[in-house]
C-alpha positions in Angstrom: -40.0 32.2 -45.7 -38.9 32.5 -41.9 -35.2 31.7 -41.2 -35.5 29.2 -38.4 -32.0 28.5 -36.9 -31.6 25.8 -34.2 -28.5 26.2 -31.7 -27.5 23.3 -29.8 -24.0 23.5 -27.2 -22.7 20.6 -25.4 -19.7 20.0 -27.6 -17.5 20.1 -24.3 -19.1 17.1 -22.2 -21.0 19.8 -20.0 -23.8 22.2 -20.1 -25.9 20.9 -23.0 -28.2 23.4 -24.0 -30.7 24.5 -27.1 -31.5 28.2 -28.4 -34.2 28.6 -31.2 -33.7 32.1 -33.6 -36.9 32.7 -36.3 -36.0 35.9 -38.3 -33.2 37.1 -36.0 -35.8 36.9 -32.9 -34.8 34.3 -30.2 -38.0 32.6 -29.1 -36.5 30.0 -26.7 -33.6 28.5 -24.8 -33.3 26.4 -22.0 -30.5 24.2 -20.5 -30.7 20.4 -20.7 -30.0 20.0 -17.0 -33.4 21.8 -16.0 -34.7 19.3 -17.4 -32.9 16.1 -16.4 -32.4 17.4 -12.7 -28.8 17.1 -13.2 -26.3 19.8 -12.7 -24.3 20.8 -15.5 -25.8 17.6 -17.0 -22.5 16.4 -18.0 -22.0 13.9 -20.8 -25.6 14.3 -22.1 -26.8 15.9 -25.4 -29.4 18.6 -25.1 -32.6 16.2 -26.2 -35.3 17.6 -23.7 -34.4 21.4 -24.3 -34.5 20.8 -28.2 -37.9 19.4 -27.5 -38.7 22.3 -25.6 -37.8 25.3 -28.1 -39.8 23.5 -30.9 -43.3 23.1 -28.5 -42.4 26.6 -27.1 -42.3 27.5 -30.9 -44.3 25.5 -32.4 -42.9 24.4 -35.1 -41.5 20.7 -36.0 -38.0 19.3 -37.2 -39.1 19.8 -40.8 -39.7 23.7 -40.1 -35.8 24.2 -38.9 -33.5 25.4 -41.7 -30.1 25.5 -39.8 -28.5 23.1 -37.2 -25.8 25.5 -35.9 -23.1 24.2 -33.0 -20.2 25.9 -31.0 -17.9 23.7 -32.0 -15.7 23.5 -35.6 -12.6 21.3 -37.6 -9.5 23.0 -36.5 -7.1 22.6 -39.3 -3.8 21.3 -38.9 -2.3 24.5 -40.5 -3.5 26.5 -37.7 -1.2 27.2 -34.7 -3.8 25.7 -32.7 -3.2 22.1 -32.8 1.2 22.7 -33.0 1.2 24.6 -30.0 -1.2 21.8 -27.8 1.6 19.1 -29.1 4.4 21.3 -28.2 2.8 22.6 -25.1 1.9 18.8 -24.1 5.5 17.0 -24.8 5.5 15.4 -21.5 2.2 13.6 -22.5 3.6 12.3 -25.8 0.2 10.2 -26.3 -1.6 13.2 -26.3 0.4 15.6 -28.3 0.4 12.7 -31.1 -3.3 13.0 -31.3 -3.7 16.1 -31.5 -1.0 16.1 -34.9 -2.8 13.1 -36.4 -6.6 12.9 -34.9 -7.0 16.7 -34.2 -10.3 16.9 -34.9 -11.8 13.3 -33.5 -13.6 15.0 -30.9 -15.6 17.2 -34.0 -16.6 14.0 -35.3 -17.7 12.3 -32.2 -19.9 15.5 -31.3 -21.4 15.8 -34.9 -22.1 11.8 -34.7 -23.9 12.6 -31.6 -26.3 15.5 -32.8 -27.0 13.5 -35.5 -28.1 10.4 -33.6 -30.3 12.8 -31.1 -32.0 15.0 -34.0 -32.7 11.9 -36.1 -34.5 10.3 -33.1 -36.8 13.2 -33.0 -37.3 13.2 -36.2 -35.1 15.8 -38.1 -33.8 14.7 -41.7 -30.0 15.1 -41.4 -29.7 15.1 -45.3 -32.3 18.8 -45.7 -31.1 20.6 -42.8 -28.0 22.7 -43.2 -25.0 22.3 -40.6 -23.2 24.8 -39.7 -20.0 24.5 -37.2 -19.2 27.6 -35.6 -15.3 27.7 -33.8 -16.3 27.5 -29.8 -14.4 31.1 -29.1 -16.5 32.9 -32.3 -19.4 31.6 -30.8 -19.0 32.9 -27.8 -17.7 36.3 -29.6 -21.1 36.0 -31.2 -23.4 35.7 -27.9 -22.0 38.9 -26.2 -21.3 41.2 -29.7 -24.4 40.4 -31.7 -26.5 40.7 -28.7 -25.0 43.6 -27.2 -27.0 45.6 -29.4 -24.1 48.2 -29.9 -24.3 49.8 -33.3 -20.8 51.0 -33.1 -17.1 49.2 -33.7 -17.3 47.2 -30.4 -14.1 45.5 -28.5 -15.0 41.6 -28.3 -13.2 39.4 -25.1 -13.7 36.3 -24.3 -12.2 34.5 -22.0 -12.5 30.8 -21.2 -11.8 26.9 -19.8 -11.2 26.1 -23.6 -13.0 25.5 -27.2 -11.7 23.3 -29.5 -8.0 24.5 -28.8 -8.3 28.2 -28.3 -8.9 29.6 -24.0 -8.7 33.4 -25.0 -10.2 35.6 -27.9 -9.7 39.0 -28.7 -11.0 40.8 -31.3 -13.4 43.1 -32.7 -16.8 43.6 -34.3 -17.8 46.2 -36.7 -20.6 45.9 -39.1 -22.3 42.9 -37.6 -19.3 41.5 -38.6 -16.7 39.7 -36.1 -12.8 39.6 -36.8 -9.7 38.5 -34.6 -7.2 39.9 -33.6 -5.6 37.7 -30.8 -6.1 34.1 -29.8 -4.3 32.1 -27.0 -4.3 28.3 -27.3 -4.3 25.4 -24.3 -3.1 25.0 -22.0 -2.2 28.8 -22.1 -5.5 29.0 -20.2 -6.7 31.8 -17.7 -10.2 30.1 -17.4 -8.4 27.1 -16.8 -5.8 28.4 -14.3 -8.5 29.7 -12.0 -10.4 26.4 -12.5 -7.3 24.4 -11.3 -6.8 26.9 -8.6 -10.7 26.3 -7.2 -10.3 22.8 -7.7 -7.2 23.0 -5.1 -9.5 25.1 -2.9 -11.9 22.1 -2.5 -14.5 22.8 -5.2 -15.2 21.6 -8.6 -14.2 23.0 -11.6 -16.7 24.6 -14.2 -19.2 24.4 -11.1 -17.3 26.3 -7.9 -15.2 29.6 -9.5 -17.5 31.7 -8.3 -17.4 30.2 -4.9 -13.6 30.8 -5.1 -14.5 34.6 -6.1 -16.8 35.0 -3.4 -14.2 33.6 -0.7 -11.9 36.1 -1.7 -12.9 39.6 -0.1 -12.3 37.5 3.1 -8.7 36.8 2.5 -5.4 39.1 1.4 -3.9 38.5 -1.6 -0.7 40.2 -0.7 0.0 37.3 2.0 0.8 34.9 -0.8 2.0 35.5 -4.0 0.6 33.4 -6.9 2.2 34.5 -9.9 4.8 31.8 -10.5 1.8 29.8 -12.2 2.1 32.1 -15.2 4.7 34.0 -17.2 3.4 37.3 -18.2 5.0 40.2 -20.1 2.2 42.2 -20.5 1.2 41.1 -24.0 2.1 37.1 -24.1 1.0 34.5 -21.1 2.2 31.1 -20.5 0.6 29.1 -17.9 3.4 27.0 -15.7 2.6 23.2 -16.5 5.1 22.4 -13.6 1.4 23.2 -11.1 -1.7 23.2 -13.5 -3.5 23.0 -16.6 -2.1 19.3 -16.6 -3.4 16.2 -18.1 -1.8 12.1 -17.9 0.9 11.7 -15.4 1.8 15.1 -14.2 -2.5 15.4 -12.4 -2.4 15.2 -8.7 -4.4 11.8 -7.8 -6.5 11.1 -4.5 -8.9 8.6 -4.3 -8.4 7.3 -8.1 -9.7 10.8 -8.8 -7.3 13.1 -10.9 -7.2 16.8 -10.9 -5.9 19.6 -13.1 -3.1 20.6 -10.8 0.5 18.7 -9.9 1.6 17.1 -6.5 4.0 19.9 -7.2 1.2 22.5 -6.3 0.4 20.4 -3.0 4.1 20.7 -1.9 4.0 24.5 -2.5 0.7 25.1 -0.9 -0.2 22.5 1.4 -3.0 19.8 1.4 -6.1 20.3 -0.7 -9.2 22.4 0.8 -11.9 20.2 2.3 -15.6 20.9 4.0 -16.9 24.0 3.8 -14.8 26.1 6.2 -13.5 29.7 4.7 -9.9 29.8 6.9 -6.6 30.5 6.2 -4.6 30.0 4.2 -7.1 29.3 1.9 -9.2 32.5 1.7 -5.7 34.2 1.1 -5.3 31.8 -1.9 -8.6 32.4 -2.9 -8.2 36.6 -3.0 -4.6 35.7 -4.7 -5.6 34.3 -8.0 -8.5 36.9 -8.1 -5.9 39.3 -8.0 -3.8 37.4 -10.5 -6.7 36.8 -12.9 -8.2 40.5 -12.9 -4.2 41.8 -13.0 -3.5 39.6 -16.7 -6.8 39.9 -18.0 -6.8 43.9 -18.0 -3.4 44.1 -19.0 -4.4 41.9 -21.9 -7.1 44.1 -22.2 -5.4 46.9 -23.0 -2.8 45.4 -25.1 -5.1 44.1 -27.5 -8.5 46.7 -27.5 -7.4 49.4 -25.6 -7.2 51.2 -29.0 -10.7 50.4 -29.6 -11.9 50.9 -26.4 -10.7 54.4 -26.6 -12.1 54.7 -29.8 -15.9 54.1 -29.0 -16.0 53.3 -25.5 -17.8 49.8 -26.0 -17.1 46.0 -24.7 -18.4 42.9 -25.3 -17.6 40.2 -23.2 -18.8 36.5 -22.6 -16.7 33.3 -21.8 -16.8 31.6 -18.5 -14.4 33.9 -17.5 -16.8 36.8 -17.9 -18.5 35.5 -15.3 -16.5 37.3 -13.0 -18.2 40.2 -11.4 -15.1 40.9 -9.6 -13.3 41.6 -12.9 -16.2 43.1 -14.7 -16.1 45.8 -11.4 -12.8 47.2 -12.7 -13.4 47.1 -16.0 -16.5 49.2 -15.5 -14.5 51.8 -13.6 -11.7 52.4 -16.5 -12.5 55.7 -17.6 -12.6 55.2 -20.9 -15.0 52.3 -21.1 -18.4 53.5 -21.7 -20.6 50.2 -21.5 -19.7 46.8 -20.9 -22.6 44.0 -22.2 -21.2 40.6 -20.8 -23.7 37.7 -21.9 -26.1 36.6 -18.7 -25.3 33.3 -20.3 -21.7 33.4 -20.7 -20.6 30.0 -19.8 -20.9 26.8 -22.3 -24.8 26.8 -21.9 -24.5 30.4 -23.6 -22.7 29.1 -27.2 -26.0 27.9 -28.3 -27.5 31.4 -28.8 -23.8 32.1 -29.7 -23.5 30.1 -32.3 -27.3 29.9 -33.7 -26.6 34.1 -33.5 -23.2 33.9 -35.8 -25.5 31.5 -38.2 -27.9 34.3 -38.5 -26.1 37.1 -39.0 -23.7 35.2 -41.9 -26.8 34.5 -43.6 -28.1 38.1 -43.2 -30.5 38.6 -40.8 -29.8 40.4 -37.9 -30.7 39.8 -34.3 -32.1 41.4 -31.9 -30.5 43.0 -28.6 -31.0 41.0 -25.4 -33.2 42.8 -23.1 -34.3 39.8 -21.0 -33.8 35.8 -20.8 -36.8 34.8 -19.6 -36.5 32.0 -22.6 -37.7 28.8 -20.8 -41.3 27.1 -20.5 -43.7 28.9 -18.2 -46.9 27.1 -16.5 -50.4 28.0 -15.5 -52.5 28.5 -12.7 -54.3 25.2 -13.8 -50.9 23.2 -14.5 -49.7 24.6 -10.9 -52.9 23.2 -9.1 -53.2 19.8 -10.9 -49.1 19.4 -9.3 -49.9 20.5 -6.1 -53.2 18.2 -6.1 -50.8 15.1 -7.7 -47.8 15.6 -5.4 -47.6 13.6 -2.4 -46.5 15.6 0.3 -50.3 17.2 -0.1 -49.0 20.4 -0.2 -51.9 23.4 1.5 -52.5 25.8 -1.5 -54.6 28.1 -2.4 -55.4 30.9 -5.2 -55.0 34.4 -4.0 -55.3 38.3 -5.6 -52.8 41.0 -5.5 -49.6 38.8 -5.5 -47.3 41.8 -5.2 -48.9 43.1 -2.3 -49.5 40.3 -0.1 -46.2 38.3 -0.9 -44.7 41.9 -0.2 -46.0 42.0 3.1 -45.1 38.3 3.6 -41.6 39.3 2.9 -41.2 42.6 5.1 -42.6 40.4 8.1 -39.1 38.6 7.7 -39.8 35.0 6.1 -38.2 33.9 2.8 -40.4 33.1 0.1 -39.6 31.1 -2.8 -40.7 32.9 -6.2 -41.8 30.9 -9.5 -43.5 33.2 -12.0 -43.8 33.4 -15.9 -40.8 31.8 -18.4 -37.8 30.4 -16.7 -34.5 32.1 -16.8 -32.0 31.1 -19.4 -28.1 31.3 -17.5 -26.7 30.7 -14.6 -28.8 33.7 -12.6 -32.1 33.6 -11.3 -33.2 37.1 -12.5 -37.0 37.0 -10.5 -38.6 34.1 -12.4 -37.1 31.2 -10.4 -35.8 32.5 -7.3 -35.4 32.7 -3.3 -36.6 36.4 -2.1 -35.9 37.8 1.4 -36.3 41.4 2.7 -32.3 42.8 2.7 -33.3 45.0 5.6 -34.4 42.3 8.4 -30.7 41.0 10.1 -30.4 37.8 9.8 -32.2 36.6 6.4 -29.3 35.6 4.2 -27.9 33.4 7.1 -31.1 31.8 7.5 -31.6 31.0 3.7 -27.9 29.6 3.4 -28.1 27.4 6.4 -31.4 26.2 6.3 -33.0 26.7 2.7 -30.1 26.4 0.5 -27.6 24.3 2.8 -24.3 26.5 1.5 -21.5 27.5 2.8 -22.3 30.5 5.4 -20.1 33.1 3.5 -21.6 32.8 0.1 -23.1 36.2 -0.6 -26.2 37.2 -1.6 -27.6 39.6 -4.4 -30.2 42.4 -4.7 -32.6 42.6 -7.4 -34.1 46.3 -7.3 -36.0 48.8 -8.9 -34.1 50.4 -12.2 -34.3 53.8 -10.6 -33.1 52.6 -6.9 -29.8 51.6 -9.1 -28.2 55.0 -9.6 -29.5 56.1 -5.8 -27.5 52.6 -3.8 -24.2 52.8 -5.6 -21.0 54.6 -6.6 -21.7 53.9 -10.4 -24.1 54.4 -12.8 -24.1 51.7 -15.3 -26.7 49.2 -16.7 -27.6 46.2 -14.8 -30.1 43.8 -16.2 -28.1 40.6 -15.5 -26.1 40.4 -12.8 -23.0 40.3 -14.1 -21.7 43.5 -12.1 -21.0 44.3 -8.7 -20.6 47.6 -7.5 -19.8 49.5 -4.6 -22.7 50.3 -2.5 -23.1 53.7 -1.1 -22.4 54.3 2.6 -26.2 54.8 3.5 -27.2 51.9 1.5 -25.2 49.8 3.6 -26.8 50.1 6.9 -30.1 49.8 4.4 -30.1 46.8 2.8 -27.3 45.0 5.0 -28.3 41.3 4.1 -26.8 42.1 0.3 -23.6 43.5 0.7 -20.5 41.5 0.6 -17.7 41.5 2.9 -15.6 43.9 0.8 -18.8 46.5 0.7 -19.7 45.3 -2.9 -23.3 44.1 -4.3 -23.9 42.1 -7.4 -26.9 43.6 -8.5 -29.7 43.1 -10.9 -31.8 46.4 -11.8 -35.0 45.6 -13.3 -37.4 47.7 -15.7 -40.9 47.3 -15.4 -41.7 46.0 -19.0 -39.2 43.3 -18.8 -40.8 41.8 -15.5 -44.1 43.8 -14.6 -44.9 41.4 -11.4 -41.3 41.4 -10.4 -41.3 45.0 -10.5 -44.7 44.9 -8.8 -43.3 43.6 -5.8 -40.6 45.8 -5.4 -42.7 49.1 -5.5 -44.9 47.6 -2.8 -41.5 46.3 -0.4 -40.5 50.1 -0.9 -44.0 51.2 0.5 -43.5 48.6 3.1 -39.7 49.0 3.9 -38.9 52.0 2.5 -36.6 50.1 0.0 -37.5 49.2 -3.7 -35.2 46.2 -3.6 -35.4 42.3 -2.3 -32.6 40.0 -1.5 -32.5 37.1 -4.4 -31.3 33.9 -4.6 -31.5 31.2 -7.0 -34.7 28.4 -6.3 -32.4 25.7 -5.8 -30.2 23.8 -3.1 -26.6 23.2 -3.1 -25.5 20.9 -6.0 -29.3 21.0 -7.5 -30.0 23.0 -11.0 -32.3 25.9 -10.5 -36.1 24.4 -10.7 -38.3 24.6 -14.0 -41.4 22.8 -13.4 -43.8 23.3 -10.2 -43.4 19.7 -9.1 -39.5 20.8 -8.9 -40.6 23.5 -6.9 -42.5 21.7 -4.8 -39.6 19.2 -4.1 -37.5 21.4 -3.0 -39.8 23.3 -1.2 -40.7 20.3 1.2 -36.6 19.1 1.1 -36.0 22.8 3.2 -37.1 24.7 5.6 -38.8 27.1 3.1 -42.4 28.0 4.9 -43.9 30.0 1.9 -43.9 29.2 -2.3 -46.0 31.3 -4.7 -46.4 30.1 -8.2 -48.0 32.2 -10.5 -51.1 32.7 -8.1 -50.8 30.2 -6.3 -49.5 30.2 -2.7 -48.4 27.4 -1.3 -47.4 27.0 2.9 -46.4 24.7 5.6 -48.6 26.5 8.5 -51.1 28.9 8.1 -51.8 30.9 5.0 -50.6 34.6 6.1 -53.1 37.2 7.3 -55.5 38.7 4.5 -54.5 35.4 2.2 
């Protein structure tokens, strides 16, 4: 009998998602606000996805043996729940609740999967449940994935779980233990969510923004670090500026925030629009500074041992989102490979957690090479929504699609790329993305201001051939994700301009030929073309927008911007005429 294990996250009011694990192999995962065209979907269970890994399956509610979730009873004999009350005297409501009703959110969130599983006909009383504590899961997503064989260093750093914002530990043997855990509102995830909330972006959506503001500013104009107290092994955020809740939250417009009026008298008025200027971008390169400082000095505290000992890292956790970071870790001499999880926000605890099911019950799973996870569409599907939308989009079938989109690309237009099973994550990885040509001046302007509407200093990343890696920049070390950057090589520069950052940095994505054949394809032709195996990629999406799934949502935003070419599958799709030899 097959050990089917269904992973379901949205425990934490945001990024609902669904995973599906038979025998240790994960066969689908998508993110419930594909689906429901709303970012982050917040507040929504993840119905559509679960729908989705059972057809992509195919397999019913009967055939799933476990129901596993990133979220678990914290009891009141842990440190957890006495150091939120302490931590939270000024909001005596609050640290009450948490003494006597610790675990009411649990309950809510269980009462919730029920209600959506029921409705799709699972039988709550023959499927097993298992909890899984938010920080193990995400332990679980980066260490059982990682495919390391040796005892491996586990981070993760986060908003926060149940109570806990930072785990370290270790995993040896498949199995995972702890050695250090760091409880709200003792929150770095959270400190550098406040902080990019004060910079004029939201929380849990903008912290990359924030990171890619920062090469613009100087972080040694301001100094930050009176929002935490650090000695080196112990950190305690400042609740007199953020990580607040009740009274002590800045207000404007009936909206609260997680910083203090306090904060606003220190640094000035809130960020608004979309203008980088000071002092802001000096902010902005601060907390980076302060972030990567604590978290590699917490590093070493608690695995440096390890790391010495083997070399190997694990890492997942919003907070592992940051390339910036993940740079220096990459560059300490004793790290031999770092494997942060592609999917290493909320979205990600449902592989985390239906992983940490598995491997308790015994079967291993496999390393993550790839997570092209989601639903994928056909030639015939792709027509009938061109034929059925009504902007009457001009299509038609074409051969060759490496070559000819290559061509299309080194001629200087953008070209919006939909191919095979959608990316599971916050990266488009060459399923569901924006290509330009990094070599023609000008693209990545273009594509911010008139495909994606962004602000004009968001960078933009290059996907390349898995040899090119090694040739562009300073390090050699394995890229499938994009969840590195790395300093680009002098020549490389003057290259491939429209993908290096202000501060000389790429965040790149090398990718192997079996784990995306046409993606690959069309990289070997744009080095035939160019002289460059690599493209400039962005997500397929505009500002505030999910990434697309389906063709109709490709379509959609295809006639909302100025986007003048869209391939799908083989299908290529224009506004003017179809290019020459097409």
């Amino acid at each position: 009998m097959a050990l089917t294990i269904l992973g379901l996250s949205g425990a934490l009011s945001h990024d609902p998602s669904a995973a599906l694990y038979i025998d240790g192999k994960l066969v689908a995962a998508a993110e419930e606000e594909r689906f429901l065209r709303d970012k982050h979907a917040k507040n929504k269970m993840p119905l559509e996805a679960t729908k989705f890994c059972l057809k992509q399956a195919g397999i019913s509610a009967k055939d799933v043996d476990v129901i596993a979730v990133p979220f678990a009873p914290i009891s009141l004999s842990s440190p957890a729940r006495w150091h939120y009350a302490k931590r939270y005297w000024y909001a005596p409501d609050r640290a009450l609740d948490v003494l006597f009703n610790g675990n009411r959110r649990y309950r809510r969130y269980v009462g919730q999967i029920r209600e959506m599983l029921e409705s799709i006909g699972f039988d709550w009383q023959k499927v097993e449940f298992e909890p899984v504590e938010h920080h193990l899961a995400h332990a679980s997503s980066a260490y059982h994935l990682s495919g390391f064989k040796e005892k491996t260093a586990i981070m993760g750093i986060d908003g926060k779980g149940e109570y806990a914002t930072t785990f370290f530990g270790y995993g040896e043997n498949g199995k995972i233990h702890k050695i250090k855990e760091f409880y709200d509102p003792d929150s770095l995830g959270g400190l550098y969510g406040a902080i990019t909330e004060y910079l004029g972006f939201e929380m849990l959506d903008g912290e990359y923004k924030v990171m890619g503001m920062a090469p613009y500013g100087d972080a040694s104009k301001y100094d930050l670090s009176r929002l935490i107290d650090f000695d080196g092994k112990e950190f305690r955020v400042n609740t007199d500026y953020v990580n607040v809740v009740g009274l002590r939250r800045y207000k404007e417009n009936g909206k609260g925030f997680y910083f203090t009026k306090k904060l606003i008298e220190w640094l000035g008025p809130r960020r608004k629009g979309d203008v980088a200027d000071d002092p802001y971008i000096h902010y902005a390169a601060s907390i980076q500074q302060l972030y990567e400082t604590v978290a590699l000095k917490l590093m070493d505290y608690y695995l440096g041992d390890i790391i010495k000992e083997t070399g190997l890292l694990a890492f997942s956790g919003g907070g592992a989102l940051n390339v910036k970071l993940n740079q220096k870790i990459v560059a300490k001499p004793e790290l031999k490979e770092l494997f942060v999880q592609p999917a290493s926000g909320d979205s990600g605890t449902a592989i985390g957690a239906a992983s940490f099911a598995s491997e308790k019950r015994g079967v291993s799973v496999e390393k993550m090479e790839h997570v092209y996870l989601g639903p994928s569409f056909t030639n015939e599907q792709v027509i009938e929504a061109c034929q059925q939308h009504p902007d009457k989009p001009k299509f038609k079938q074409i051969d060759q699609v490496p070559e000819r989109i290559a061509k299309v690309l080194a001629d200087g237009n953008p070209v919006a790329w939909f191919q095979g099973r959608m990316e599971f994550g916050p990266r488009a990885l060459g399923r569901r993305s924006i290509l330009g040509c990094p070599s023609v001046k000008g693209v990545a302007d273009r594509i911010n201001e008139q495909i994606k509407f962004r602000e004009r200093w968001r960078p933009f990343c290059p996907s390349m051939l898995d040899r090119v890696a090694p040739e562009m920049f300073k390090v050699d070390h394995p890229a499938p994700f994009m969840t590195f950057t790395f300093e680009v090589k002098e020549e490389w520069k003057e290259r491939v301009p429209e993908v290096v950052h202000e501060d000389g940095t790429a965040r790149a994505q090398a990718v192997k030929r079996e784990v995306n054949p046409r993606y690959y394809d069309l990289m070997l032709e744009m080095e035939k073309l160019t002289g460059n195996g690599v493209v400039l990629n962005t997500s397929l999406n505009r500002r505030g927008e999910p990434v697309v799934c389906t063709p109709t949502d490709a379509l959609n935003m295809f006639f909302g911007s100025d986007l003048q070419y869209l391939i799908m599958e083989d299908i290529l799709v224009v506004k003017g005429d179809f290019p020459e030899g097409c």
